[in-house]
Structure formats: structure tokens, C-alpha cells
C-alpha positions in Angstrom: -187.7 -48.1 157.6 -187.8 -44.3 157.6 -187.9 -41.9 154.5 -190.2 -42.0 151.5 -192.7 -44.8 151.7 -191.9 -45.5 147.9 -188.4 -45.7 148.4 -188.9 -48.0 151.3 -190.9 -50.2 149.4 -188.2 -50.4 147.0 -185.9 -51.4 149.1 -187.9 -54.1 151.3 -188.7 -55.4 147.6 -184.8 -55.8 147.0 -183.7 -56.9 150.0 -186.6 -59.6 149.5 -184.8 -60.5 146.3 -181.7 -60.5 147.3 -181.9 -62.5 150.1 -184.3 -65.2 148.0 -181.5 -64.8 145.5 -178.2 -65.9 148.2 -181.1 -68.6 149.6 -181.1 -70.7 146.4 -177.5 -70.1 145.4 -176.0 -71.3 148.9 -179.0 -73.1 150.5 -179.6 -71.6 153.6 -181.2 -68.4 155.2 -178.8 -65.3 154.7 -177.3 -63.2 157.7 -179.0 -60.2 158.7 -175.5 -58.6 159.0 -174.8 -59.9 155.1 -178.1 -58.5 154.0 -177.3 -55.2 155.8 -174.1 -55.1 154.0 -175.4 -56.2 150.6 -177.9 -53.2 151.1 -175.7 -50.7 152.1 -173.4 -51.5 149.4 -176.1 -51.1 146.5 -177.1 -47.6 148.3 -173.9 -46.6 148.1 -173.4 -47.3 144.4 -177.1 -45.1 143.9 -175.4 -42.4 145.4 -172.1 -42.2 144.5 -172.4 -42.7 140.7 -174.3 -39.5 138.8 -176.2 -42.1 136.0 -177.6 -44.3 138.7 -178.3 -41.3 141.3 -180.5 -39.9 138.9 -183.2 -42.9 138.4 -182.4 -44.9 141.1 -181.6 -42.6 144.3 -182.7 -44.3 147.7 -184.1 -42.0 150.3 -184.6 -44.3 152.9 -182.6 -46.4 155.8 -183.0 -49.3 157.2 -182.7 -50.6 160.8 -182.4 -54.9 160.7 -182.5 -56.5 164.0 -181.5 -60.5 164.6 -182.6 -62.8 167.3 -181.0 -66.4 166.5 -181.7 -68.8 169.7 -180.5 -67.5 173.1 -176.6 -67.2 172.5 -175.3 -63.8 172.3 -173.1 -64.2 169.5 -176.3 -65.4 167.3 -178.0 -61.3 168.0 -177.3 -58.9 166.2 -178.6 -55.0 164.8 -177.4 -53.9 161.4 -177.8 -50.3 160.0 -178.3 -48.9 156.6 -178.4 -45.1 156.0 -179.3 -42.9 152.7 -175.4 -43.3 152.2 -174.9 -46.7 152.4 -173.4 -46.6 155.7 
């Protein structure tokens, strides 16, 4: 994580959530890659839209890594920037 600390921990705490969230609807561990999507998607909507910018902007990004057993298809490194990139 990089940025402001309390942005950061706002974001850990909803990525927490979110992946708990896709853990009991579909039963299994969600995908670093989906997370990072999921993420950056709900940045993007902070800082796009003027009413959620204003109480809900995100100064932070995110680096996710993924190590999944020794195939190379099962690593992975996802990024999330301040724009939801």
C-alpha cells in the first residue's frame, strides 16, 4: 500500500470485506486478479462521480501479489492506482 495510512486502512478494510463477501456467496477463496479488479473498479467510481469524490475519495494504491503452488499460470501481480487503474 502507499498513500495516506487512513486511506489505506480503508481500503485493506474493504478488500477484507469484499473478498469475505465473494467467499460465502461462491464458496471458495477469491482470485487476487478478481479482488484487484473489484478494487480498482470501486476507486474508479470514488473518483469519477463528484458526490462520492467528496466523502469517499481514495488516496492510496495497491500492489496484490499471488503465489498458488509452483505452476506459472497459478502467479500472478495485480495493480491498483488512485484512479482505479
Amino acid at each position: 500500500m502507499t498513500g495516506s495510512i487512513a486511506d489505506a486502512r480503508n481500503f485493506v478494510t474493504r478488500a477484507q470485506s469484499e473478498a469475505a463477501e465473494f467467499r460465502y456467496k461462491y464458496g471458495y477463496e477469491m482470485p487476487c486478479d478478481v479482488l484487484a479488479k473489484r478494487m480498482a473498479n470501486i476507486s474508479q467510481v470514488y473518483t469519477q462521480r463528484v458526490s462520492a469524490k467528496a466523502t469517499h475519495a481514495i488516496g492510496c494504491g495497491a500492489l496484490s501479489l499471488t503465489y498458488v503452488g509452483v505452476h506459472a499460470a497459478a502467479r500472478g501481480c495485480s495493480d491498483v492506482d488512485i484512479g482505479g487503474l
